[in-house]
BAFI-3210 file (N, C-alpha, C; in Angstrom, 3 decimals, decimal comma, padded with zeros to 6 digits):
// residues 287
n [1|2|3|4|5|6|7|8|9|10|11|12|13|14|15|16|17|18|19|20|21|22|23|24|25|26|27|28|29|30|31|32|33|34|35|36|37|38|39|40|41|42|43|44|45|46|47|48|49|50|51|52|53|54|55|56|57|58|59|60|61|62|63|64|65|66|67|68|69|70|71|72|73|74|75|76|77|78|79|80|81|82|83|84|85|86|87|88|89|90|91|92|93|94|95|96|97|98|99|100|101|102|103|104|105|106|107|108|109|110|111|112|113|114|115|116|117|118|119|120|121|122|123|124|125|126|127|128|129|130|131|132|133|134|135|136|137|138|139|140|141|142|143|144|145|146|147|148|149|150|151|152|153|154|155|156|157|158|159|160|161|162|163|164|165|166|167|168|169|170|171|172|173|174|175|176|177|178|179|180|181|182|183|184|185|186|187|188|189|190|191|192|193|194|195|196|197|198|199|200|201|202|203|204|205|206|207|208|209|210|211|212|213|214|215|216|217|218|219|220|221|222|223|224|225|226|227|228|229|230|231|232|233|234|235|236|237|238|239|240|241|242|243|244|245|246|247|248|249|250|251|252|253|254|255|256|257|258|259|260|261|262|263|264|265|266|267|268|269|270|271|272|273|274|275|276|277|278|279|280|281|282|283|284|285|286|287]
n.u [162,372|165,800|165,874|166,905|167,670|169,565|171,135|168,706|167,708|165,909|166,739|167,105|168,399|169,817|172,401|174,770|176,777|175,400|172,597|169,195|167,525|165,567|163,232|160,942|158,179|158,004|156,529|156,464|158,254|160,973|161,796|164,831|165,992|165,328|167,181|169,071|171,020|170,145|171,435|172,126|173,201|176,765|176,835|176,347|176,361|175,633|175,597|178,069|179,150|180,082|177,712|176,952|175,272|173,179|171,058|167,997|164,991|162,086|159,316|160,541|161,049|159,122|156,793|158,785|158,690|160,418|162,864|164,899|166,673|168,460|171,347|172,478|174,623|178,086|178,203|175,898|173,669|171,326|167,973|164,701|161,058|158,805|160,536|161,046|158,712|156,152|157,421|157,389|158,555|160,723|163,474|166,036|168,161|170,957|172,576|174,194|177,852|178,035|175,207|173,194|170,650|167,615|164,209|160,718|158,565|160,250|159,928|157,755|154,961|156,752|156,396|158,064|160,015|163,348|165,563|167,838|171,088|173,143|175,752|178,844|180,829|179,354|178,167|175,661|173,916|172,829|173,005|172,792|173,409|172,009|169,983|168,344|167,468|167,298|168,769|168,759|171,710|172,790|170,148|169,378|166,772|165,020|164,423|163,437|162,378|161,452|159,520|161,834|162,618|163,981|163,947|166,510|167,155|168,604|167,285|164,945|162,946|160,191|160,469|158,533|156,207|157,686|157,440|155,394|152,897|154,012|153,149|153,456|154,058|153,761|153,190|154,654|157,007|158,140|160,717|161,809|162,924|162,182|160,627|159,008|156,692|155,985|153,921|151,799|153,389|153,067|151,329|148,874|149,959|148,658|148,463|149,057|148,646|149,159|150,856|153,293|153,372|156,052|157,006|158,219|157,495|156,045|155,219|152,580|151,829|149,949|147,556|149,414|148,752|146,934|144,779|145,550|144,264|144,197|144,516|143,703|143,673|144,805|147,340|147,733|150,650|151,421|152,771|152,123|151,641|151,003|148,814|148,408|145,514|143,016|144,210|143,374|142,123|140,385|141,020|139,950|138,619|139,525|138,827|139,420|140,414|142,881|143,821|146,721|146,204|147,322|148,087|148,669|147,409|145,585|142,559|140,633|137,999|136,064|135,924|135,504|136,800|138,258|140,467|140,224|140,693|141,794|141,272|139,712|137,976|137,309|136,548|139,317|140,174|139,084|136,572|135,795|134,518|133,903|132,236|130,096|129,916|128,290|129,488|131,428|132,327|132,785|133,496|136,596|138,131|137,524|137,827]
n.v [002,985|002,681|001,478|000,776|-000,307|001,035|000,352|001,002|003,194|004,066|004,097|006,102|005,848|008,126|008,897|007,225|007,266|008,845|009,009|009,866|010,352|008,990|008,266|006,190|006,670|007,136|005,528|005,482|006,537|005,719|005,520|005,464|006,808|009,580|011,646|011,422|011,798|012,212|011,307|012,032|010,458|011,231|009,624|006,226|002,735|-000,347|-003,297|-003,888|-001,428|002,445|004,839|008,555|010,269|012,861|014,341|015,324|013,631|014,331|015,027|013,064|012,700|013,107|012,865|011,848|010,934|009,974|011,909|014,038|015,613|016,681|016,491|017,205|015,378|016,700|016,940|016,277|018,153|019,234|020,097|018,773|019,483|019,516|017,773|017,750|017,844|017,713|016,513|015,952|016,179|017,117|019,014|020,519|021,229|020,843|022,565|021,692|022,955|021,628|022,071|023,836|023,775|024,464|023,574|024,734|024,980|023,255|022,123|022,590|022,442|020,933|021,158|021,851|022,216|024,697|025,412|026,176|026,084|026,970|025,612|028,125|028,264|027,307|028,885|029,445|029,843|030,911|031,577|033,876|036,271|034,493|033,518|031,500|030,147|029,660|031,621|032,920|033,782|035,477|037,246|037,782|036,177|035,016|031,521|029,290|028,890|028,499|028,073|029,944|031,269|034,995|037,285|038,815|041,994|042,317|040,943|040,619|039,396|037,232|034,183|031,653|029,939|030,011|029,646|027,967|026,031|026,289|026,204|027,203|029,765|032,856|035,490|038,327|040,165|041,931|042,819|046,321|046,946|044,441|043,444|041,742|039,341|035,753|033,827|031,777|032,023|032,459|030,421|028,576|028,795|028,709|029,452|032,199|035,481|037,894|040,773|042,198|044,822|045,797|049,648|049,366|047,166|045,500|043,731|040,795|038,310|035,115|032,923|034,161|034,428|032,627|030,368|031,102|030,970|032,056|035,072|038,668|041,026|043,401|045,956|047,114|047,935|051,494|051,169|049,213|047,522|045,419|042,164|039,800|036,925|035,091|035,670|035,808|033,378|031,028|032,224|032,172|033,996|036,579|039,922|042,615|044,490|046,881|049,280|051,218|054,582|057,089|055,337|054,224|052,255|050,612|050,505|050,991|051,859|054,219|052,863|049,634|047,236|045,869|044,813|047,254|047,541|049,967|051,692|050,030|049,317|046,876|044,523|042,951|041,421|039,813|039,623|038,328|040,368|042,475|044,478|045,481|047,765|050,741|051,388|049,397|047,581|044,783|041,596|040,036|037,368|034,480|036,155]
n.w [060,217|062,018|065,013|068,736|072,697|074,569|077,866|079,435|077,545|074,665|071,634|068,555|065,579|063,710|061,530|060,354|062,383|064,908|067,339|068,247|071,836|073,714|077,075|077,633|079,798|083,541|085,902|089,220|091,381|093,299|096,384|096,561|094,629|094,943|095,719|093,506|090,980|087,327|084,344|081,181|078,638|076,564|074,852|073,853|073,888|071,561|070,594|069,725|068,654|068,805|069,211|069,179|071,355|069,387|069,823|072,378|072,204|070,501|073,058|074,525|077,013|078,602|081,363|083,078|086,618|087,844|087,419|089,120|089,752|086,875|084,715|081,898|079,484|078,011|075,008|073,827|071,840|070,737|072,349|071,868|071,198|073,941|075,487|078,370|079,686|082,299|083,739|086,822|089,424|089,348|090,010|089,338|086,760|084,599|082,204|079,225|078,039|075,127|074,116|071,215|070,056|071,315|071,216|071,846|074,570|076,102|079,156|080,103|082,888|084,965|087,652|090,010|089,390|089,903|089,794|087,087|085,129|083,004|081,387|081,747|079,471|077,161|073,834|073,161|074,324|078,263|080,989|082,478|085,541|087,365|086,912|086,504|084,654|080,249|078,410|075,208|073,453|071,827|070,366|072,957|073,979|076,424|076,147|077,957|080,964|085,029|088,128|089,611|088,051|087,164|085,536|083,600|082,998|080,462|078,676|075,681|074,572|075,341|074,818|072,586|074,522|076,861|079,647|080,183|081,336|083,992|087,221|089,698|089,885|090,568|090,723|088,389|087,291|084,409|082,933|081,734|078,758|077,438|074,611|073,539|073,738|073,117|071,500|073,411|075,913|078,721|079,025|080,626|083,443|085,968|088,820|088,494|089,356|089,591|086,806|085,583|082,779|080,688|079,804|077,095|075,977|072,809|071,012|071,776|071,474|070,240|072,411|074,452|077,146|078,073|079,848|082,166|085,067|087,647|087,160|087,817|087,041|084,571|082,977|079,907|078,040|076,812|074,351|073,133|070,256|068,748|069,423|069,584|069,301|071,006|073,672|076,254|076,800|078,581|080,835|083,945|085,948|085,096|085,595|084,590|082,371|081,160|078,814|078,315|078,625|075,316|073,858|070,585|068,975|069,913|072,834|075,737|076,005|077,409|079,914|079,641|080,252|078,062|075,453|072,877|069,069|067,879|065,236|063,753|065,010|066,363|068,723|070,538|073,020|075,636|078,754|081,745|083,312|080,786|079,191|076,584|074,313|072,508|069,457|068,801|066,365|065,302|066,738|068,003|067,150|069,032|071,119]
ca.u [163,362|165,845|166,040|167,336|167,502|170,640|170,978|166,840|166,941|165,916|167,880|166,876|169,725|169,606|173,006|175,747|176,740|174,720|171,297|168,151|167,628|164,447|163,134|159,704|157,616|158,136|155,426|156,634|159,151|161,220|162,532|166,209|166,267|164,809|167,982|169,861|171,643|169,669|172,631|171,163|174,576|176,612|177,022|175,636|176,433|174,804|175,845|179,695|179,238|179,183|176,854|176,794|173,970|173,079|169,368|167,113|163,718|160,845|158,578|161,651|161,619|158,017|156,291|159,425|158,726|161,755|163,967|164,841|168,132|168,960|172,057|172,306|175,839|178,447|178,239|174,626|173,715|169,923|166,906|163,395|159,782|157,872|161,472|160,668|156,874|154,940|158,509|156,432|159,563|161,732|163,951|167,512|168,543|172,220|172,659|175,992|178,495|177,455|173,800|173,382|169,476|166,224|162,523|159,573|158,041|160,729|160,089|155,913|154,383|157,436|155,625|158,780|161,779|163,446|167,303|168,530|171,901|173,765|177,587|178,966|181,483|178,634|178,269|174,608|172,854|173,687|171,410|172,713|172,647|171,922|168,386|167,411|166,288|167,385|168,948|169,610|172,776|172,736|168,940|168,661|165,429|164,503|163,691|162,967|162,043|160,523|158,769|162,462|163,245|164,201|164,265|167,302|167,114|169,394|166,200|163,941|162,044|159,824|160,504|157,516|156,111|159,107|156,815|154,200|152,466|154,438|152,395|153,748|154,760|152,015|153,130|155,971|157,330|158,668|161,989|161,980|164,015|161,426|159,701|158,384|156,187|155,720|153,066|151,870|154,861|153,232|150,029|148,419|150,045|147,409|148,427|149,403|147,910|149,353|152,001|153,690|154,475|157,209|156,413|158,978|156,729|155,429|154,098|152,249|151,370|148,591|147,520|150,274|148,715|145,774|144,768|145,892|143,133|143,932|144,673|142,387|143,814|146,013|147,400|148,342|151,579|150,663|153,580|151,830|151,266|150,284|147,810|147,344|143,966|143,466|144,946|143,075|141,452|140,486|141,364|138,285|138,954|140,084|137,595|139,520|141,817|143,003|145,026|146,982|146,389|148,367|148,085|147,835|146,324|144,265|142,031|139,825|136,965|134,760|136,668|134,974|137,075|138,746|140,826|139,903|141,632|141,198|141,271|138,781|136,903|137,520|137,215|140,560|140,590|137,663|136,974|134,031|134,664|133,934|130,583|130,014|129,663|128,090|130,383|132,100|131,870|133,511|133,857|137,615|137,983|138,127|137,873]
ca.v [003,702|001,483|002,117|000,372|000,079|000,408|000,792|001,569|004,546|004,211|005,432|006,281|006,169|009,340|009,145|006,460|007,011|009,236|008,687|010,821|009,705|009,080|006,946|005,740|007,625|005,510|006,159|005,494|007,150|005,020|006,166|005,261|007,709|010,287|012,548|010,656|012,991|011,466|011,912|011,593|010,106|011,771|008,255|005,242|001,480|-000,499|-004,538|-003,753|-000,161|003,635|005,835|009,842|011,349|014,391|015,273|014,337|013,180|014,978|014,337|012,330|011,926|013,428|012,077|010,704|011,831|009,767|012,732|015,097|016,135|016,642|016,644|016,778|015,691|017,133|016,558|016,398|019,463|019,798|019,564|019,167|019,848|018,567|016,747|016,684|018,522|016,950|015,940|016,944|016,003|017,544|020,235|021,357|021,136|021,620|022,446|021,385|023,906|021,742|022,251|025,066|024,281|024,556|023,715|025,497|024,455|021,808|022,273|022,769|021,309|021,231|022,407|021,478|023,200|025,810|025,994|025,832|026,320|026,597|025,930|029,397|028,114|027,825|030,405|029,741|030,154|031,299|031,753|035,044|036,462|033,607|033,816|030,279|030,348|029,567|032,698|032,998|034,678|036,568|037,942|038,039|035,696|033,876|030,519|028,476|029,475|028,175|029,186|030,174|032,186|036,179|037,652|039,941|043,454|042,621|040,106|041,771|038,775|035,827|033,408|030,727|028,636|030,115|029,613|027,124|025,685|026,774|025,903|027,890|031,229|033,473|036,699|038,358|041,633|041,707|044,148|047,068|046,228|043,638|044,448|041,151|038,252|035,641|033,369|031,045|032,302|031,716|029,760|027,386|029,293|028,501|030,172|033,732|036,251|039,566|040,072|044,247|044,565|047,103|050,313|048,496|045,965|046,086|042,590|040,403|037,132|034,168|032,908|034,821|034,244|031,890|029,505|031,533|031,252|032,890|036,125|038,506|042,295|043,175|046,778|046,699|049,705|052,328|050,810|047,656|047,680|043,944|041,580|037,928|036,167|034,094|035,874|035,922|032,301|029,986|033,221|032,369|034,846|038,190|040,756|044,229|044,283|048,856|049,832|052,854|055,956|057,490|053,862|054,374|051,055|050,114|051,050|050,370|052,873|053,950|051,208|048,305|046,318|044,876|045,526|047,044|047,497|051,407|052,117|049,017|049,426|045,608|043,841|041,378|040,633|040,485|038,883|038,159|041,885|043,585|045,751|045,673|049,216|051,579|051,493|048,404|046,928|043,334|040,385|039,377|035,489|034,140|037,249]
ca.w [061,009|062,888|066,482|069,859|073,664|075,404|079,372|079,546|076,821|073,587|070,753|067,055|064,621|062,729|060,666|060,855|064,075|066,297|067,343|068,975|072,553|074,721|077,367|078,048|081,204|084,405|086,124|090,427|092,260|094,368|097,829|096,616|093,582|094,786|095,289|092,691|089,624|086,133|083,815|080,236|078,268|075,202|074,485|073,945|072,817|070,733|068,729|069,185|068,257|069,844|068,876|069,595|071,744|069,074|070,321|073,126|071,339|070,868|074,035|074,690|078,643|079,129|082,313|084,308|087,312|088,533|087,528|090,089|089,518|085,502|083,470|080,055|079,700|077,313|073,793|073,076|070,508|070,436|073,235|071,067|071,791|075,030|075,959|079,948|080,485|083,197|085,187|088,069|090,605|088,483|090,649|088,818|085,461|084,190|080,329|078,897|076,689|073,213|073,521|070,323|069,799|072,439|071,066|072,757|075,872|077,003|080,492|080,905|083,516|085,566|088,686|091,173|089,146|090,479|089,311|085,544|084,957|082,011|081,193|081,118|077,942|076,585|073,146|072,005|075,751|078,773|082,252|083,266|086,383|088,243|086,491|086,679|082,928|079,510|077,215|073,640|074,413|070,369|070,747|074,202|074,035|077,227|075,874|078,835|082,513|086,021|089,355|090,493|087,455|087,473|083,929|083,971|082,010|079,307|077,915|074,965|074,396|076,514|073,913|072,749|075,513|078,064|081,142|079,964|082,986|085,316|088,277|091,028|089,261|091,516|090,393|087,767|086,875|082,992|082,878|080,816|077,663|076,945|073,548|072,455|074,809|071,868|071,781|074,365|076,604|080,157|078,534|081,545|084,520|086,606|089,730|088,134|090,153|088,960|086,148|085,341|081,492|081,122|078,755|076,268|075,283|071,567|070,624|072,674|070,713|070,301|073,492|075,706|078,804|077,974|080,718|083,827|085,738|088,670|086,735|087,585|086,262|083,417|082,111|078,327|077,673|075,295|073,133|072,144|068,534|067,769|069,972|068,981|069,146|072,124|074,257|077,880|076,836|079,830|081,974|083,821|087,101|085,201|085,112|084,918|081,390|081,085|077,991|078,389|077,601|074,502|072,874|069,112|068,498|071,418|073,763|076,677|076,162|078,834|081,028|079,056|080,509|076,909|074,318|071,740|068,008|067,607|063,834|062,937|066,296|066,644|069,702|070,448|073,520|076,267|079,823|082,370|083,827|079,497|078,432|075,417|074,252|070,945|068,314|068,726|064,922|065,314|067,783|067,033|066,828|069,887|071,595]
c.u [164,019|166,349|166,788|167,387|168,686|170,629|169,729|166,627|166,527|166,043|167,376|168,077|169,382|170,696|173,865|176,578|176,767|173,093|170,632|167,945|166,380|164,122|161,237|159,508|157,767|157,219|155,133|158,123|159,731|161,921|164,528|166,529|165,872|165,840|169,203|170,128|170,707|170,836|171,163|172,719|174,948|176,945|176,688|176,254|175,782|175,512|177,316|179,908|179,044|178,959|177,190|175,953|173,775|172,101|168,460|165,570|162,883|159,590|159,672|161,461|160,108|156,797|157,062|159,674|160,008|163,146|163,881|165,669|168,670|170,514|171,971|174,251|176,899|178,609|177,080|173,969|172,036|168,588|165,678|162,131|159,028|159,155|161,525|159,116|156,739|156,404|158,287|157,596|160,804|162,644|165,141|168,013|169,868|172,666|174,042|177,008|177,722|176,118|173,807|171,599|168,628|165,494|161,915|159,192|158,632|160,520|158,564|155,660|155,386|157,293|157,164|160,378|162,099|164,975|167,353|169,756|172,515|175,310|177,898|180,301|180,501|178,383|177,367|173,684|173,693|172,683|172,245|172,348|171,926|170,274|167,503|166,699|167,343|167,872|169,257|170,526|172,662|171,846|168,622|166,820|165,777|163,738|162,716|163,211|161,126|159,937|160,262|163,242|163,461|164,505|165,254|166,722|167,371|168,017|165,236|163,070|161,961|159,995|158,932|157,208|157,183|158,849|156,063|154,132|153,307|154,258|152,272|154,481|153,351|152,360|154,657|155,853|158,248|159,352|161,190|163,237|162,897|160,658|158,812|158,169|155,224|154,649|153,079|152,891|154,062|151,504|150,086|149,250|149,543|146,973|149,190|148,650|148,333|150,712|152,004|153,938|155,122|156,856|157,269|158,148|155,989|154,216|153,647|151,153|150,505|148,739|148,884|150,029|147,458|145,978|145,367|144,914|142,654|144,065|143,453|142,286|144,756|145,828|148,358|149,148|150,950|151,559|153,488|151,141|150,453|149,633|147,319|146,045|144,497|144,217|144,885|142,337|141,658|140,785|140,360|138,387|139,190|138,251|138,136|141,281|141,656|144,383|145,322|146,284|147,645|148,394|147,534|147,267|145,251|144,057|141,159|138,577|135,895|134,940|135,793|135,250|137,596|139,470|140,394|140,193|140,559|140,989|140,116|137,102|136,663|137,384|138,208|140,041|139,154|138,021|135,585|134,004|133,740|132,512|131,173|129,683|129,652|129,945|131,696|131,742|132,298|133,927|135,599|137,429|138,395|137,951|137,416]
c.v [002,741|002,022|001,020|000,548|-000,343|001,220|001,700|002,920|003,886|005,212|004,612|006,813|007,095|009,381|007,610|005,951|008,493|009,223|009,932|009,551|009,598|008,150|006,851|006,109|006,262|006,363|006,223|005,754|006,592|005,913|006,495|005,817|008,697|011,655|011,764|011,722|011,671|012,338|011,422|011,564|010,620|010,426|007,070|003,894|000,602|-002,037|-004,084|-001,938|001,291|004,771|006,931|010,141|012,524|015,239|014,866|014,661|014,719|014,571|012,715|011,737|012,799|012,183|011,051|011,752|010,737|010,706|014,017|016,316|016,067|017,080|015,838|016,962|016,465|016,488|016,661|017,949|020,118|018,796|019,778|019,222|019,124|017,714|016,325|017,573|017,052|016,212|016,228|017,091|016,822|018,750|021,345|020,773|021,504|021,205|022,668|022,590|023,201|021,799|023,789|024,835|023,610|024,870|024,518|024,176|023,228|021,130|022,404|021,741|020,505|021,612|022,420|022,520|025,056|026,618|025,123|026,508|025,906|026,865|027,519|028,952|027,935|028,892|030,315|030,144|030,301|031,255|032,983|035,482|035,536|033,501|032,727|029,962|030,064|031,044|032,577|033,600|036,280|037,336|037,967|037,106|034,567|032,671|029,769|029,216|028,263|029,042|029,478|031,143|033,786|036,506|039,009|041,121|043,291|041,995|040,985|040,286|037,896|035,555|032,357|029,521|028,473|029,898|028,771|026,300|025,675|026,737|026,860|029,531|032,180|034,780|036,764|039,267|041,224|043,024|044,972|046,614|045,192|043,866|043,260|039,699|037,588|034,185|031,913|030,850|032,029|031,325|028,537|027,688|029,236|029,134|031,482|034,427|037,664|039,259|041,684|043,741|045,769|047,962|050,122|048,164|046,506|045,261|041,540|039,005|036,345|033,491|033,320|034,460|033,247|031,001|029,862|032,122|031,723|034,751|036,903|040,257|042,115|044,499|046,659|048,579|050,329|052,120|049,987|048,303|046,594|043,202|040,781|037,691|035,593|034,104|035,692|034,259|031,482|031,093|033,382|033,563|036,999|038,613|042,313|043,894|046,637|048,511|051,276|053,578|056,542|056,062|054,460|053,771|050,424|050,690|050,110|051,288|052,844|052,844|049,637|047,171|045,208|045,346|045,765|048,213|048,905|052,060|051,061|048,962|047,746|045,064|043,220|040,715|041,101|039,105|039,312|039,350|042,732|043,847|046,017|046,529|049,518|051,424|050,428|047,169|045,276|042,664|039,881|037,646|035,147|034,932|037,527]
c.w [061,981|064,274|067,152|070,669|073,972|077,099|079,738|078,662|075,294|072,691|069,252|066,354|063,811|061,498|061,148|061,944|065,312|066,134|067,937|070,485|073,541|075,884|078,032|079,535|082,307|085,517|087,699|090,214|093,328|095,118|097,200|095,541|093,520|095,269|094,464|091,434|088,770|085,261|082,242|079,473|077,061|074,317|074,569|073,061|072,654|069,692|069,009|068,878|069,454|068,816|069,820|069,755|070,916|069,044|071,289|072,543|071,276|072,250|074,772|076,293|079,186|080,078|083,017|084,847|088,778|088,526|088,036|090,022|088,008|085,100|082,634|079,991|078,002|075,827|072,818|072,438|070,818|071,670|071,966|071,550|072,863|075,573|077,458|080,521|081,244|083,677|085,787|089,342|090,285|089,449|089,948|087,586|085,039|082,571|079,919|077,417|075,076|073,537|072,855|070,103|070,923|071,522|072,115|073,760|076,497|078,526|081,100|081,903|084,516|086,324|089,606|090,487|089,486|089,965|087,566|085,683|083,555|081,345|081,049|079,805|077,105|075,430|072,592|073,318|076,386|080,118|083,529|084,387|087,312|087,699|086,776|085,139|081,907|079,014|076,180|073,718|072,603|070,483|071,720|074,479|075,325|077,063|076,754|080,252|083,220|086,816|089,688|089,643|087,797|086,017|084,013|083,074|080,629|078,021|076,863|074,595|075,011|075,234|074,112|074,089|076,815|079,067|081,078|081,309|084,159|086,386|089,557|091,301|089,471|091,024|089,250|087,098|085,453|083,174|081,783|079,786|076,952|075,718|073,055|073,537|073,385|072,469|072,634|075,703|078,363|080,097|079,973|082,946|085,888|088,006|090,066|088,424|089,456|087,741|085,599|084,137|081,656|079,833|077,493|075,349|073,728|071,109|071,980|071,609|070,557|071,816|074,736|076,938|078,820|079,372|082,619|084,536|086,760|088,206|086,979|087,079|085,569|082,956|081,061|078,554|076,714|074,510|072,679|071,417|067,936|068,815|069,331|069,394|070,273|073,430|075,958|077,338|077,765|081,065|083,047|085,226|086,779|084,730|085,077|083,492|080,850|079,894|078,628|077,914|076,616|073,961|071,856|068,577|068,865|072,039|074,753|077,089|077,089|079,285|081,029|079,154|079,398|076,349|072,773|070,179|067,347|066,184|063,568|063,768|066,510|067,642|070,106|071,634|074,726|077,882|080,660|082,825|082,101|079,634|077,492|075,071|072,649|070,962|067,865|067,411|064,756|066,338|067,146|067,604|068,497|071,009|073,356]
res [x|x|x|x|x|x|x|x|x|x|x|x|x|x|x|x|x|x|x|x|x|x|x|x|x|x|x|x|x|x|x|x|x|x|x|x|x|x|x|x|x|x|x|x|x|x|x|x|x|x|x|x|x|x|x|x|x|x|x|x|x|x|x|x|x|x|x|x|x|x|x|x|x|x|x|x|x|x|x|x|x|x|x|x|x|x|x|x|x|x|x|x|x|x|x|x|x|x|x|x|x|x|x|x|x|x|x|x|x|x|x|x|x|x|x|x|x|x|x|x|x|x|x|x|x|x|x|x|x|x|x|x|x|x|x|x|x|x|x|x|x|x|x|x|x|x|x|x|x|x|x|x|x|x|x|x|x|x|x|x|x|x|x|x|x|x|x|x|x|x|x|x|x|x|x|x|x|x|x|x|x|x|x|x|x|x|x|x|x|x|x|x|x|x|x|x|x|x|x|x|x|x|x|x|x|x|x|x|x|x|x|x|x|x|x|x|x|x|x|x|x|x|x|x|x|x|x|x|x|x|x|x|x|x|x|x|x|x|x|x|x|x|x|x|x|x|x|x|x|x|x|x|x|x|x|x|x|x|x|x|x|x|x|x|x|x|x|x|x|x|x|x|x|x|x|x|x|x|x|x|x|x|x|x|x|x|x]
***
């Protein structure tokens, strides 16, 4: 694969002329960049030549915690997986009209961000409402979020990994409209204390909330239908998980403190608070 470094990024040629763009973690924070804009360029040259910014890497700019201030300037098309986790300094983000595709969890571990903005010409996202967040603007899916987000109404789904470590996101009410919190959506949270689902909600995915260790109650709607594996894992603090009443799939019998999968009599989901109780036929995986 032939690559190159121009003005400290390195760039992978993908077609003839535009590349993928990343740059190696820098690992101090000088005084004299520390309210400085980090532009990330739709352009780059290269030997006599210019290349087109048309993706920033995978894990692309993960662990520079020299960037405070983000744009992504105009032209570049596609952010991909892990592209700034663990920018711990990280504060404001501004996403340019051509970006059309967002990977999962670009943003984990992001304890310091607070503003996202995104072009309103823009026609594949949008950050509504002053939300502070990522939207799919077609499905309404909240891709990406911080601690400074607000999930408007119009939203029916947390998208994968939309909150991932989050650090400083202590509590959070989920609108009504919401029907679908997909897996790992505010996985490693760590200082999530309470969190409302709205009676919307249907699915609720593989680790959803894993790793939020300050969590320490949780009521499931009586309109969830589906319940990934893995779901309270690392939760080490909760001890009080209540399904509705009128739930056709789940329960929380004789306040057992779990969920558990009412036609199979299944366990799913469990926590240092559960009793294990007659008639409970199966540990689910993980559970």
């Amino acid at each position: 694969t032939r690559s190159f470094v121009a003005n400290g990024f390195e760039c992978k040629i993908l077609t003839d002329s535009t590349v993928s763009i990343s740059r190696m973690p820098v690992a101090y924070l000088t005084d004299a960049m520390t309210d400085s804009v980090f532009h990330i360029p739709a352009f780059v040259e290269y030997d006599g030549k210019t290349y087109q910014v048309r993706e920033i890497a995978e894990r692309g700019f993960t662990g520079n915690n020299n960037i405070k201030h983000l744009v992504i300037d105009e032209g570049i098309k596609a952010i991909n997986s892990w592209a700034f986790t663990c920018c711990y300094n990280l504060e404001s983000v501004r996403i340019p009209a051509s970006l059309s595709f967002i990977d999962y969890d670009i943003f984990g571990g992001c304890h310091n961000l607070k503003s996202i903005v995104v072009n309103p010409a823009n026609k594949v996202f949008d950050s509504r409402d002053n939300c502070n967040a990522i939207i799919e603007t077609e499905f309404n899916i909240l891709v990406a979020g911080c601690g400074g987000s607000s999930i408007p109404s119009s939203v029916t789904t947390i998208g994968e990994g939309a909150f991932a470590s989050c650090r400083f996101l202590e509590s959070i009410t989920i609108p009504e409209g919401v029907t679908q919190i997909r897996e790992s959506a505010f996985i490693s949270c760590i200082e999530l204390k309470s969190i409302s689902l709205p009676q919307s909600l249907e699915d609720i995915e593989d680790g959803a909330f894993g790793g939020c260790e300050s969590l320490q109650s949780i009521v499931i709607p009586k309109n969830v239908g589906f319940i990934g594996k893995c779901l309270f894992r690392y939760c080490n603090q909760l001890v009080s998980i209540t399904v509705e009443k009128g739930n056709k799939y789940y329960d929380s019998r004789q306040n057992c403190n779990a969920i558990i999968e009412t036609e199979s009599n299944k366990l799913v989901a469990a926590c240092a608070g559960t009793r294990l109780i007659e008639g409970v036929e199966e540990i689910g995986r993980e559970a």
